[in-house]
PyMOL Python script that loads the backbone (N, CA, C, O; Angstrom):
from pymol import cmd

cmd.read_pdbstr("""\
ATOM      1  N   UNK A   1     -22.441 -14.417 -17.076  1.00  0.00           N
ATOM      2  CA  UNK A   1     -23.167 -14.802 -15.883  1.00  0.00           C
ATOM      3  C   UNK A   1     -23.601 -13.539 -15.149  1.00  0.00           C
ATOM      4  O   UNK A   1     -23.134 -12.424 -14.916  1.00  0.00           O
ATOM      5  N   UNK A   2     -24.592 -14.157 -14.919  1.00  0.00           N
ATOM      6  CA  UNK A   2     -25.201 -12.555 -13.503  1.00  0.00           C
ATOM      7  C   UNK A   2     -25.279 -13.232 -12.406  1.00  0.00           C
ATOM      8  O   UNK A   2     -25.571 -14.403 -12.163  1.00  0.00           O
ATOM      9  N   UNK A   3     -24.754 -11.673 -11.295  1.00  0.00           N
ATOM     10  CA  UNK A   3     -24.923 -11.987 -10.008  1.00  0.00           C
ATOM     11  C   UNK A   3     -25.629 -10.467  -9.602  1.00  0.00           C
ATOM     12  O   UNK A   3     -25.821  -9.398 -10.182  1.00  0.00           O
ATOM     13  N   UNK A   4     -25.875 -11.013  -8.323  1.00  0.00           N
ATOM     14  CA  UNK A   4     -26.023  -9.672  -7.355  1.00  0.00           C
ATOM     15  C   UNK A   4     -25.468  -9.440  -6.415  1.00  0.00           C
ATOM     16  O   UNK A   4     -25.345 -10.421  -5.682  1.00  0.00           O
ATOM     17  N   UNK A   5     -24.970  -8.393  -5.998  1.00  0.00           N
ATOM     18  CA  UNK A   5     -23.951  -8.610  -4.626  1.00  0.00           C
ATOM     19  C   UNK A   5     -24.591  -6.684  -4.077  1.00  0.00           C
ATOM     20  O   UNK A   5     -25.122  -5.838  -4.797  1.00  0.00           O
ATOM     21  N   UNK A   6     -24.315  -6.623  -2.923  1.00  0.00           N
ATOM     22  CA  UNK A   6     -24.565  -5.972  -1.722  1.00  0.00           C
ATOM     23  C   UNK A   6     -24.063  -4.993  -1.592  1.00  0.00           C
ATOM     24  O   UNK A   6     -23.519  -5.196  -0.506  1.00  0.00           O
ATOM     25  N   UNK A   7     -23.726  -3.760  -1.936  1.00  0.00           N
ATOM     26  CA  UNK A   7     -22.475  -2.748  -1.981  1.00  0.00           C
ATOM     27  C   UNK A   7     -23.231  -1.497  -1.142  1.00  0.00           C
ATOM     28  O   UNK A   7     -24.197  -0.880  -1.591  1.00  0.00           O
ATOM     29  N   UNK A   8     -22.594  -1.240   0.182  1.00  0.00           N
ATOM     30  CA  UNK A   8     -22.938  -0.019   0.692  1.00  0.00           C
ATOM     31  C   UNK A   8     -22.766   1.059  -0.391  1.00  0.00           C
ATOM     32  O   UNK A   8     -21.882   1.145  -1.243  1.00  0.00           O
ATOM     33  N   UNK A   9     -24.372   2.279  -0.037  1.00  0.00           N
ATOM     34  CA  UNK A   9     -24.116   2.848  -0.459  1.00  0.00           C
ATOM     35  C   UNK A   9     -23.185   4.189  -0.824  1.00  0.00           C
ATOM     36  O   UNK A   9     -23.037   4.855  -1.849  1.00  0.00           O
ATOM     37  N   UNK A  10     -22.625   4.253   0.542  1.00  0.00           N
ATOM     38  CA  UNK A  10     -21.392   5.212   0.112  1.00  0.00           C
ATOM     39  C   UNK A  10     -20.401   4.517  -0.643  1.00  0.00           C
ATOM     40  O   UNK A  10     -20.206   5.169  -1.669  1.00  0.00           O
ATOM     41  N   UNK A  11     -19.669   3.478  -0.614  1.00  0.00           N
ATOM     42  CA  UNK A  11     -18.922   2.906  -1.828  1.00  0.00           C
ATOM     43  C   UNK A  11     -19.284   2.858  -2.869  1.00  0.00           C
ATOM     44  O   UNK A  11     -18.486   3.012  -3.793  1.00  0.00           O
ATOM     45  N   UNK A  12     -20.933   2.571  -3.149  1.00  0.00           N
ATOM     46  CA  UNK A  12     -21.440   2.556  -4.470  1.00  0.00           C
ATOM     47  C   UNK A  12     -21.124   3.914  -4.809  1.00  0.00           C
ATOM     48  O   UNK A  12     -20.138   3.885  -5.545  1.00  0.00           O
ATOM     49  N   UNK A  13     -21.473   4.977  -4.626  1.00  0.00           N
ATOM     50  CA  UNK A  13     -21.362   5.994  -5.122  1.00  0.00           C
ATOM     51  C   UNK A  13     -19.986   6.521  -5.438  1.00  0.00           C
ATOM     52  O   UNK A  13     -19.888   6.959  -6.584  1.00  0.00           O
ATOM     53  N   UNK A  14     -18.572   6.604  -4.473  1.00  0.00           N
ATOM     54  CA  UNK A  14     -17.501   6.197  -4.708  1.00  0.00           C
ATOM     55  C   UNK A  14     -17.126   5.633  -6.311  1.00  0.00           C
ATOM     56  O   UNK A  14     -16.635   6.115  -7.331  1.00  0.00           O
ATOM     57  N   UNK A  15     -17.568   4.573  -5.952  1.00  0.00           N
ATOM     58  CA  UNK A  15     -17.805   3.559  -7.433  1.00  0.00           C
ATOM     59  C   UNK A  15     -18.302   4.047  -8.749  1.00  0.00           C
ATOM     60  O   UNK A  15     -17.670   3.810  -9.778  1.00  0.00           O
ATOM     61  N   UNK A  16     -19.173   4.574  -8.748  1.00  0.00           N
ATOM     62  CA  UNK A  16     -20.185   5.066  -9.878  1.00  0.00           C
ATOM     63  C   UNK A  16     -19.609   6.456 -10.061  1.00  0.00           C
ATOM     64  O   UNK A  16     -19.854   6.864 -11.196  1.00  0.00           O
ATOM     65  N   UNK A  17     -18.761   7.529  -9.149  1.00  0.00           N
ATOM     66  CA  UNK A  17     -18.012   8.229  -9.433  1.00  0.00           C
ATOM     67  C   UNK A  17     -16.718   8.229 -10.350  1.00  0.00           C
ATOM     68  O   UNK A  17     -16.454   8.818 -11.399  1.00  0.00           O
ATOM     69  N   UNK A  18     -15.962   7.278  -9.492  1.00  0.00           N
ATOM     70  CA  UNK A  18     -15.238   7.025 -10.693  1.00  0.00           C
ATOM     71  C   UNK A  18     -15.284   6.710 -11.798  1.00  0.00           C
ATOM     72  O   UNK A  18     -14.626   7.224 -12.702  1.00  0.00           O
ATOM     73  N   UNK A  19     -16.074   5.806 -11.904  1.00  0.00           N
ATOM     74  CA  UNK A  19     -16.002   5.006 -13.142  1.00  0.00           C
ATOM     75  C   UNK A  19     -16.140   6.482 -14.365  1.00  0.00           C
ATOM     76  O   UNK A  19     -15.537   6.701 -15.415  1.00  0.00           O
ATOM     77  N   UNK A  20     -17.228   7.283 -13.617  1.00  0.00           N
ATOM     78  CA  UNK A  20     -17.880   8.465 -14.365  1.00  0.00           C
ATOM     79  C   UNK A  20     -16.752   9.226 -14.901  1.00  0.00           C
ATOM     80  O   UNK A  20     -16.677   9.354 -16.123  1.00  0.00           O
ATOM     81  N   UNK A  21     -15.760   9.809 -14.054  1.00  0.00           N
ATOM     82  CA  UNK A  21     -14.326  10.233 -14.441  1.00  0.00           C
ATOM     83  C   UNK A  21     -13.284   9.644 -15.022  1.00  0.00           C
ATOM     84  O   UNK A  21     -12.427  10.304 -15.610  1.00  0.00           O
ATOM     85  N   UNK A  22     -13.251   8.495 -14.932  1.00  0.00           N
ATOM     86  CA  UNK A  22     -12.385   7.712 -15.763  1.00  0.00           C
ATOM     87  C   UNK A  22     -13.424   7.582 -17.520  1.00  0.00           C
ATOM     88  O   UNK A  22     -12.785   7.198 -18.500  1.00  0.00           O
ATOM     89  N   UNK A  23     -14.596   7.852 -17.655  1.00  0.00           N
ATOM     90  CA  UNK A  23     -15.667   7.165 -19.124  1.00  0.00           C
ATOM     91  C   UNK A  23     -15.326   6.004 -18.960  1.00  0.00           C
ATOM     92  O   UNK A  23     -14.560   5.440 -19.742  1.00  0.00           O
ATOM     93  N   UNK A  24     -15.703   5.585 -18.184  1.00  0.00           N
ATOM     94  CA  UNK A  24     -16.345   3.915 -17.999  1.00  0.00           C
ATOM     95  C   UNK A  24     -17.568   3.069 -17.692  1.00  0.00           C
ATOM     96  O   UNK A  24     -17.760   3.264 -16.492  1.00  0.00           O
ATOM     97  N   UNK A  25     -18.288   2.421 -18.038  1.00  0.00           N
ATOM     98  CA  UNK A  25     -19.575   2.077 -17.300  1.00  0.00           C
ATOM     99  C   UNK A  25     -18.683   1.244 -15.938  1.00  0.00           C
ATOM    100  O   UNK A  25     -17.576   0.938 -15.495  1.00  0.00           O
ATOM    101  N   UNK A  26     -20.386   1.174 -15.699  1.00  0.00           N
ATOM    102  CA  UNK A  26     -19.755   0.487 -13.975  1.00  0.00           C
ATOM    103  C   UNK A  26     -19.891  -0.723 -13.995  1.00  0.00           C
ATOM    104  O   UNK A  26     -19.858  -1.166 -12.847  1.00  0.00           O
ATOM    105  N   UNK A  27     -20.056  -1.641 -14.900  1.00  0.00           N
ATOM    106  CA  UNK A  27     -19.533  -2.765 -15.073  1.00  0.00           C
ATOM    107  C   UNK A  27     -18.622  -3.267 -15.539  1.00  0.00           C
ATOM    108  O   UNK A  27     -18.308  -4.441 -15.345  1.00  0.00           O
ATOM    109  N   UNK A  28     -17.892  -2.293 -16.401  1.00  0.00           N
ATOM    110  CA  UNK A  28     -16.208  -2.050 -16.951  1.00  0.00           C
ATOM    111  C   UNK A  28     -15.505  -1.693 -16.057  1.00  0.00           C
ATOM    112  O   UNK A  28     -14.307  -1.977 -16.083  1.00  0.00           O
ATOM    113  N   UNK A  29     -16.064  -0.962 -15.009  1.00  0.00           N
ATOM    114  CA  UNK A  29     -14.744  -0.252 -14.152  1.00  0.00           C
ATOM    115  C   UNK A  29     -14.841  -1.784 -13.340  1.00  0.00           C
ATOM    116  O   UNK A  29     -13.795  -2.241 -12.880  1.00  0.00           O
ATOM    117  N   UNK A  30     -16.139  -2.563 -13.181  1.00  0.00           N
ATOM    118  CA  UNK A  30     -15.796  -3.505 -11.661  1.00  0.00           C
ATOM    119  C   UNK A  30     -15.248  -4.533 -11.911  1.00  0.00           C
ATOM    120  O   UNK A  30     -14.753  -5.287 -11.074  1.00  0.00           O
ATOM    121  N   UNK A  31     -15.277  -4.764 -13.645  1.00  0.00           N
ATOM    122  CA  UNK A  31     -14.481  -6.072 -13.856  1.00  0.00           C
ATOM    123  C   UNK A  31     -13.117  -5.445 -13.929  1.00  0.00           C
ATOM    124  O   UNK A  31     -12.248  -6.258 -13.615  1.00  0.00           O
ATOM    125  N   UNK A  32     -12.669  -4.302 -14.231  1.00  0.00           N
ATOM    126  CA  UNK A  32     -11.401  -3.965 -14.558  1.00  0.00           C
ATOM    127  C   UNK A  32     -10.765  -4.315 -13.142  1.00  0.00           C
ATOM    128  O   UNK A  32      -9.776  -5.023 -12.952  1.00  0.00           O
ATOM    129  N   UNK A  33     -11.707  -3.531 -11.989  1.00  0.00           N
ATOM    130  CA  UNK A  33     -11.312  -3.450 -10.540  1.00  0.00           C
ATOM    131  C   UNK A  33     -10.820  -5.527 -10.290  1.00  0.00           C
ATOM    132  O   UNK A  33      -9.741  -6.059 -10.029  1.00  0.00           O
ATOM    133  N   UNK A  34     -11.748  -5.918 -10.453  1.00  0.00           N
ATOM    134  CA  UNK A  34     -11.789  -7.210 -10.015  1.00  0.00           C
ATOM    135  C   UNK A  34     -10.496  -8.089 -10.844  1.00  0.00           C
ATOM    136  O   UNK A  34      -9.820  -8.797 -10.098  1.00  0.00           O
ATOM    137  N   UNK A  35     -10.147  -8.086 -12.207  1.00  0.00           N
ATOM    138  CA  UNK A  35      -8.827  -8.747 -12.919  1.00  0.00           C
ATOM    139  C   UNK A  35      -7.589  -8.047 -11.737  1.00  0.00           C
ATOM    140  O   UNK A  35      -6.872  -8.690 -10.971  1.00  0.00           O
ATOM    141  N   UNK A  36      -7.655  -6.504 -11.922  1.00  0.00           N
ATOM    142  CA  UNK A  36      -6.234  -6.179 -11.097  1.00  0.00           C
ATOM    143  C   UNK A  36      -6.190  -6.675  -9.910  1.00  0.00           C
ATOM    144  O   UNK A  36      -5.053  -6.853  -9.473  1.00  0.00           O
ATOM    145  N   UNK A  37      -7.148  -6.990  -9.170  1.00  0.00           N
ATOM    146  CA  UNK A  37      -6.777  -7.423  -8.108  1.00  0.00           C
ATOM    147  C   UNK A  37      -6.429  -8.609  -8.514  1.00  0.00           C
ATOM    148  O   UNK A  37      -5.205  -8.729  -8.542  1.00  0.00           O
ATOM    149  N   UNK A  38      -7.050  -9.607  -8.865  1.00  0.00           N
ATOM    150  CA  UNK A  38      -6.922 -11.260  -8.982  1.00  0.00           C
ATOM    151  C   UNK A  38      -5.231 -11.154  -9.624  1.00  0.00           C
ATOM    152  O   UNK A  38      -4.327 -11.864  -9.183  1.00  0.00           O
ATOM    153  N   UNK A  39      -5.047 -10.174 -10.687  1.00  0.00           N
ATOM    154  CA  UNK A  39      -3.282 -10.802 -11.080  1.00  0.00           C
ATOM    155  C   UNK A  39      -2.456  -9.813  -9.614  1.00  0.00           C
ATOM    156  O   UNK A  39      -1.432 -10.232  -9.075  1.00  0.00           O
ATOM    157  N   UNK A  40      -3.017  -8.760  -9.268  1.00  0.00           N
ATOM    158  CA  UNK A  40      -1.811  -8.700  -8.222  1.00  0.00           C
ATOM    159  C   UNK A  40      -1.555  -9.712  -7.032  1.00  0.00           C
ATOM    160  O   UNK A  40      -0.630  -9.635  -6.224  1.00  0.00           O
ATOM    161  N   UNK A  41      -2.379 -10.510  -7.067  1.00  0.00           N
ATOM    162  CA  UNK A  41      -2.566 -11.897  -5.987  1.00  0.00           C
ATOM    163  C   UNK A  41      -1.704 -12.945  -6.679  1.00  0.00           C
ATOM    164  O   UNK A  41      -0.891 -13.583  -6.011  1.00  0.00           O
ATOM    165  N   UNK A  42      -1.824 -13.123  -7.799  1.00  0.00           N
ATOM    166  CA  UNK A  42      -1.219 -14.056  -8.835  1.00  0.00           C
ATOM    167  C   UNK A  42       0.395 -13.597  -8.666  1.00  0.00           C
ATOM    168  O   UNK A  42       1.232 -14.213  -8.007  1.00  0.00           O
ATOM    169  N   UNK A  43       0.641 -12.216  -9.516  1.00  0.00           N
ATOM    170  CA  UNK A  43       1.953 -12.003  -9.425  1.00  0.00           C
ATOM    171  C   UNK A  43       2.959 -11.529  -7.871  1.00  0.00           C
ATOM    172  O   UNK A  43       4.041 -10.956  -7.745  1.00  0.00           O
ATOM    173  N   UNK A  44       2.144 -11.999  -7.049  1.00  0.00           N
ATOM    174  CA  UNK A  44       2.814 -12.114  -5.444  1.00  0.00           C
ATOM    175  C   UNK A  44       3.448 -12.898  -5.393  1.00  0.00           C
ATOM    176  O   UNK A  44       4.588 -12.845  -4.932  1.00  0.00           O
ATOM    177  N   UNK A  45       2.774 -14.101  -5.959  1.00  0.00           N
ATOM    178  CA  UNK A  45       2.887 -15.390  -4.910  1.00  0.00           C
ATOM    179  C   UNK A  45       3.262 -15.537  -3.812  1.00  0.00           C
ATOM    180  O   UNK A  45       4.054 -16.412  -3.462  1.00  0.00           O
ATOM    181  N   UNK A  46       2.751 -14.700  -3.093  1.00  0.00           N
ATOM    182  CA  UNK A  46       2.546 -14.851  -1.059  1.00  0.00           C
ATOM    183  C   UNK A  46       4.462 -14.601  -1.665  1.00  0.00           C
ATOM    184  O   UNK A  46       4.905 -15.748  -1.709  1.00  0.00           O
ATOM    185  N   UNK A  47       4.871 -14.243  -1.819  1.00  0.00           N
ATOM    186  CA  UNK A  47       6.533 -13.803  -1.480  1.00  0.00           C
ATOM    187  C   UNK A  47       6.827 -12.872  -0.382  1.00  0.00           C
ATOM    188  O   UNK A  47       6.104 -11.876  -0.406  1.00  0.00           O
ATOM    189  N   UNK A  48       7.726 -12.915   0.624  1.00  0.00           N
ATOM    190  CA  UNK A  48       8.036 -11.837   1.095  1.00  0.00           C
ATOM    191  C   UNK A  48       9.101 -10.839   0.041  1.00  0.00           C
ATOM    192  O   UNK A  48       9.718 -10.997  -1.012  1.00  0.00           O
ATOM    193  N   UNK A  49       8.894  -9.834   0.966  1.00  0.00           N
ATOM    194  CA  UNK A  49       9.798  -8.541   0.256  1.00  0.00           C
ATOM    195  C   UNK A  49      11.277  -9.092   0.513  1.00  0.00           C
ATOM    196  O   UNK A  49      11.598  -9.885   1.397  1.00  0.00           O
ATOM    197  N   UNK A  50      12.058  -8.542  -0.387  1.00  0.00           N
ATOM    198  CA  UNK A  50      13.705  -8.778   0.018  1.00  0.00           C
ATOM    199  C   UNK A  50      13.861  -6.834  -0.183  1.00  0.00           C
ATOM    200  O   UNK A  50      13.412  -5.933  -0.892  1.00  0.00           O
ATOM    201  N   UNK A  51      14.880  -7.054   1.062  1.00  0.00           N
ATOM    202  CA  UNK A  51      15.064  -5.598   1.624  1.00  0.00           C
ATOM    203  C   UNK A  51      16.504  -5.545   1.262  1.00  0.00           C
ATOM    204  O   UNK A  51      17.092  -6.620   1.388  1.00  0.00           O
ATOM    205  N   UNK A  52      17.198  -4.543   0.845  1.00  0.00           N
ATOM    206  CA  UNK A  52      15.959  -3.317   0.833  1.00  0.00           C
ATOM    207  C   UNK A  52      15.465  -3.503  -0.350  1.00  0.00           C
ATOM    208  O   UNK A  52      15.846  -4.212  -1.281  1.00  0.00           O
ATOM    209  N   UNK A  53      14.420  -2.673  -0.210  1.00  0.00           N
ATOM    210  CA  UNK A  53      13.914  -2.355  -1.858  1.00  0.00           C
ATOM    211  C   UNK A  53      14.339  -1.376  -2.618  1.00  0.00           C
ATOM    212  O   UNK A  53      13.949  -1.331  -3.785  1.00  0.00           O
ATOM    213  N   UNK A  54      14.946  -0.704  -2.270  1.00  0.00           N
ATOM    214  CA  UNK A  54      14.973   0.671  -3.544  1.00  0.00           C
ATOM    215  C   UNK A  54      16.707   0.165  -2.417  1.00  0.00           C
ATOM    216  O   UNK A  54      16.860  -0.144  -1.235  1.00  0.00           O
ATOM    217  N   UNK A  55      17.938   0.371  -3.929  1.00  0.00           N
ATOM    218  CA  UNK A  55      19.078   0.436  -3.540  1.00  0.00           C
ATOM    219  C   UNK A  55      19.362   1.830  -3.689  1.00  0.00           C
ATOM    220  O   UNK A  55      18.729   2.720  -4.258  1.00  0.00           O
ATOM    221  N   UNK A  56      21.147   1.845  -2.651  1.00  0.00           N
ATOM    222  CA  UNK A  56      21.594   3.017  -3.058  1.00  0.00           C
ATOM    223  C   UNK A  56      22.901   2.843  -2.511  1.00  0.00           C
ATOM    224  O   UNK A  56      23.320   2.235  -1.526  1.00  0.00           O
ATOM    225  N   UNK A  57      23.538   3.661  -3.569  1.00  0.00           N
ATOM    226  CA  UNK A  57      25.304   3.907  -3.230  1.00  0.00           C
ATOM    227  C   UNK A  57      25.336   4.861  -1.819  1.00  0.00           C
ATOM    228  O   UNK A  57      26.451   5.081  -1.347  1.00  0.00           O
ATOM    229  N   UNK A  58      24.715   5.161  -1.461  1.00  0.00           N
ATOM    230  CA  UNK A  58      24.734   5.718   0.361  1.00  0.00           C
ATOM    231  C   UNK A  58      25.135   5.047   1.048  1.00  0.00           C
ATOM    232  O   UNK A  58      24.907   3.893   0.685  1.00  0.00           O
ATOM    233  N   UNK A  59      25.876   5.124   2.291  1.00  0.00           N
ATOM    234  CA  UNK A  59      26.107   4.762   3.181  1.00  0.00           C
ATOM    235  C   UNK A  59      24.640   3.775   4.129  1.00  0.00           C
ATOM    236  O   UNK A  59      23.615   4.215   4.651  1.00  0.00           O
ATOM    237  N   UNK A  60      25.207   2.250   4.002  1.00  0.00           N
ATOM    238  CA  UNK A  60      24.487   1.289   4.656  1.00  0.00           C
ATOM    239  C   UNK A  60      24.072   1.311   6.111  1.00  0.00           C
ATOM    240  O   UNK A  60      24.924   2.069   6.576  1.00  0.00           O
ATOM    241  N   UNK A  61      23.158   0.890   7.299  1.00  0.00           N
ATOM    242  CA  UNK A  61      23.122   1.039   8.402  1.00  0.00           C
ATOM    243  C   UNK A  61      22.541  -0.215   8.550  1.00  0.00           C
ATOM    244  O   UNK A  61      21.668  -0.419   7.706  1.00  0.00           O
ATOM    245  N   UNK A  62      22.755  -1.277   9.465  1.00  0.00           N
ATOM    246  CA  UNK A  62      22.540  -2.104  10.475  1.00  0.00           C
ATOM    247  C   UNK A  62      21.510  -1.630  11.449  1.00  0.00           C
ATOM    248  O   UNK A  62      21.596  -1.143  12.576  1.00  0.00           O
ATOM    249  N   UNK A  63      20.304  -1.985  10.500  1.00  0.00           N
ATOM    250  CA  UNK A  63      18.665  -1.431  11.650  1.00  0.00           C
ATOM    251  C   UNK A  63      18.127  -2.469  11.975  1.00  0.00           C
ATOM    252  O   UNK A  63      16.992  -2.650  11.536  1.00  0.00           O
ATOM    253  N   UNK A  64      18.725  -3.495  12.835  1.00  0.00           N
ATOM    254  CA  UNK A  64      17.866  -3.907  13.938  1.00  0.00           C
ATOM    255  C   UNK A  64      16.878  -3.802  15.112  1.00  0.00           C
ATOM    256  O   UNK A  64      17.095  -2.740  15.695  1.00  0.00           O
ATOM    257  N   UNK A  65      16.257  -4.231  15.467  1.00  0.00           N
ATOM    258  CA  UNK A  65      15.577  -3.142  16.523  1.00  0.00           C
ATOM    259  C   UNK A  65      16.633  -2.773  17.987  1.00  0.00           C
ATOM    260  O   UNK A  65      16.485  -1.737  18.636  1.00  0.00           O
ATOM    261  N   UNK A  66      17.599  -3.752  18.293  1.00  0.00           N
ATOM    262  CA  UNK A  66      18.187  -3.188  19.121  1.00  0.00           C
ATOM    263  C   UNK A  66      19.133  -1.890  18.755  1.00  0.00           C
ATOM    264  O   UNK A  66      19.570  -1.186  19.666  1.00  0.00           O
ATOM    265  N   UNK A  67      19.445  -1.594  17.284  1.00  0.00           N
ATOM    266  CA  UNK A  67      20.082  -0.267  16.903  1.00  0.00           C
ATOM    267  C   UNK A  67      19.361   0.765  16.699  1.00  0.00           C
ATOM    268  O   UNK A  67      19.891   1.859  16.502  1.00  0.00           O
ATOM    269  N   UNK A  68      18.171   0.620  16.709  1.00  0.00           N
ATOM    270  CA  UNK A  68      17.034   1.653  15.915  1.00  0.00           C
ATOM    271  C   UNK A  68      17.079   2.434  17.231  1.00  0.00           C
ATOM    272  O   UNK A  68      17.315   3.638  17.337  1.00  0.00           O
ATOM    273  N   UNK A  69      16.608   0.879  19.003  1.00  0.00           N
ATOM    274  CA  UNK A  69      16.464   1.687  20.100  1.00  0.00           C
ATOM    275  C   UNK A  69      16.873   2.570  20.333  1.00  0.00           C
ATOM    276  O   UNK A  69      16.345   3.579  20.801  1.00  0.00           O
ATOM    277  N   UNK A  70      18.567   2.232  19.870  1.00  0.00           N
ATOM    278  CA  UNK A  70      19.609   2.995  20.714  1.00  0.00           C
ATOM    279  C   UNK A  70      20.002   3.759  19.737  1.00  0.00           C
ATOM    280  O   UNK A  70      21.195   3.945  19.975  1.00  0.00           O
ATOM    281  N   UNK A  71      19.560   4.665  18.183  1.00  0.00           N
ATOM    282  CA  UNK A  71      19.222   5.546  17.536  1.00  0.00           C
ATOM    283  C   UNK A  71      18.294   6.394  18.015  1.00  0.00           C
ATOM    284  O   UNK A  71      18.456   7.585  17.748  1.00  0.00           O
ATOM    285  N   UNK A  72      17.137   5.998  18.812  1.00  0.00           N
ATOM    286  CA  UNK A  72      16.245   6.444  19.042  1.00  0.00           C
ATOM    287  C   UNK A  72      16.358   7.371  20.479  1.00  0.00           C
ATOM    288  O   UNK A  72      15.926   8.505  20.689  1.00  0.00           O
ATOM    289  N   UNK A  73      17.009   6.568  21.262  1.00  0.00           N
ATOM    290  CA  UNK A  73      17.700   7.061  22.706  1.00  0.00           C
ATOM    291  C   UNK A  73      18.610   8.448  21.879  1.00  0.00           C
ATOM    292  O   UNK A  73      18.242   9.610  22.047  1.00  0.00           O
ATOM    293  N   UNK A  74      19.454   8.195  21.262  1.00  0.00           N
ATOM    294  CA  UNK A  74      20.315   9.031  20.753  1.00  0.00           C
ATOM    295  C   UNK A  74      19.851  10.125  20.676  1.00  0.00           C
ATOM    296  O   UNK A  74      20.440  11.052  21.232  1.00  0.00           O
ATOM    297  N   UNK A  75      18.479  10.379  19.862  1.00  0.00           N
ATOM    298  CA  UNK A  75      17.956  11.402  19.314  1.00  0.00           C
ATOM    299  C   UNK A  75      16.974  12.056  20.303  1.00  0.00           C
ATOM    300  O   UNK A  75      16.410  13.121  20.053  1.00  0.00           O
ATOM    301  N   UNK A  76      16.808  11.382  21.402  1.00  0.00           N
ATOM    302  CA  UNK A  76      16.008  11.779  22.249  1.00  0.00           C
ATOM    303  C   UNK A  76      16.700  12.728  23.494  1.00  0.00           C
ATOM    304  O   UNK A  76      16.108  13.560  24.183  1.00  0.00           O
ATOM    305  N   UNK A  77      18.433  12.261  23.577  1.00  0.00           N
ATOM    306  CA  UNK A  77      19.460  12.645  24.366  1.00  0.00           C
ATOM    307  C   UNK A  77      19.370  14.011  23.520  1.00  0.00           C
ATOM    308  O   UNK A  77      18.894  14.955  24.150  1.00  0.00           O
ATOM    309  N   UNK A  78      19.719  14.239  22.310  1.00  0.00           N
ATOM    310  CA  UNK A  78      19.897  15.247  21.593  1.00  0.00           C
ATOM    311  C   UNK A  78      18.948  16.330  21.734  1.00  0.00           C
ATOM    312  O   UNK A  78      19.166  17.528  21.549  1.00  0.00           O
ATOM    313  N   UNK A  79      18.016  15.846  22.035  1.00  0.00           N
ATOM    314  CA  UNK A  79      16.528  16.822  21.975  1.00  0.00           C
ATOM    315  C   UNK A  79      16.371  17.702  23.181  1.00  0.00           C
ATOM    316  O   UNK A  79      16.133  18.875  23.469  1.00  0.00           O
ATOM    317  N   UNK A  80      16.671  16.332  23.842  1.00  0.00           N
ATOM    318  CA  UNK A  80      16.653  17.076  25.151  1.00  0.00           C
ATOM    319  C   UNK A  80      17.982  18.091  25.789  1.00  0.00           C
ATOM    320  O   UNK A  80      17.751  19.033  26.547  1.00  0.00           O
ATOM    321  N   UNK A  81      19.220  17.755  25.388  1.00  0.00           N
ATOM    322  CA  UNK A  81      20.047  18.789  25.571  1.00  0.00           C
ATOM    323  C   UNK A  81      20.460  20.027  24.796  1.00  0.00           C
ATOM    324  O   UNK A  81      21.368  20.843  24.951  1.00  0.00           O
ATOM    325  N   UNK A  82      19.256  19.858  23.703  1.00  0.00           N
ATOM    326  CA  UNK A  82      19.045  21.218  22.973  1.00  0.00           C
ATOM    327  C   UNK A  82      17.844  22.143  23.554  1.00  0.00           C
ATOM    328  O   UNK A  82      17.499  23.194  23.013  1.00  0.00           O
ATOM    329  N   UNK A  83      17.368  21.712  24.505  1.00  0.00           N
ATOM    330  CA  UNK A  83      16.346  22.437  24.998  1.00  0.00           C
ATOM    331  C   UNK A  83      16.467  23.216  26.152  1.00  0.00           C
ATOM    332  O   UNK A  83      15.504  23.863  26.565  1.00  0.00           O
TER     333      UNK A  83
END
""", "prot")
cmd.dss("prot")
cmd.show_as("cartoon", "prot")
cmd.util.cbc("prot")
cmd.orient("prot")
């Protein structure tokens, strides 16, 4: 099927750059562009994140925003009585 669609030209060029550095035509790079997006939509499924993401045997912290505040106060006390 053909279409036509509207592409500013600074993106076009963007566009037609890459593709140029990658050896691609620019109808290979836009369908390539266009599948990755459609499966990274697919393999989401609207999920939220479960946190954390990256584990670690480190020492855990309780970051709520009322602890972050009063992390944040902390570091600000610190700053200022180093000055």
């Amino acid at each position: 099927m053909r279409t036509t669609i509207d592409i500013p030209d600074p993106l076009f060029r963007k566009i037609k750059s890459e593709a140029a550095l990658r050896g691609e035509t620019l109808k290979g790079f836009l369908l390539r562009a266009a599948r990755s997006e459609l499966e990274v939509r697919r393999s989401d499924g609207g999920k939220r994140a479960r946190f954390p993401l990256v584990r670690s045997k480190a020492k855990t912290y309780d970051l709520n925003p009322k602890r972050l505040a009063e992390i944040m106060e902390e570091e600000d006390r610190e700053l200022i009585a180093g000055h």
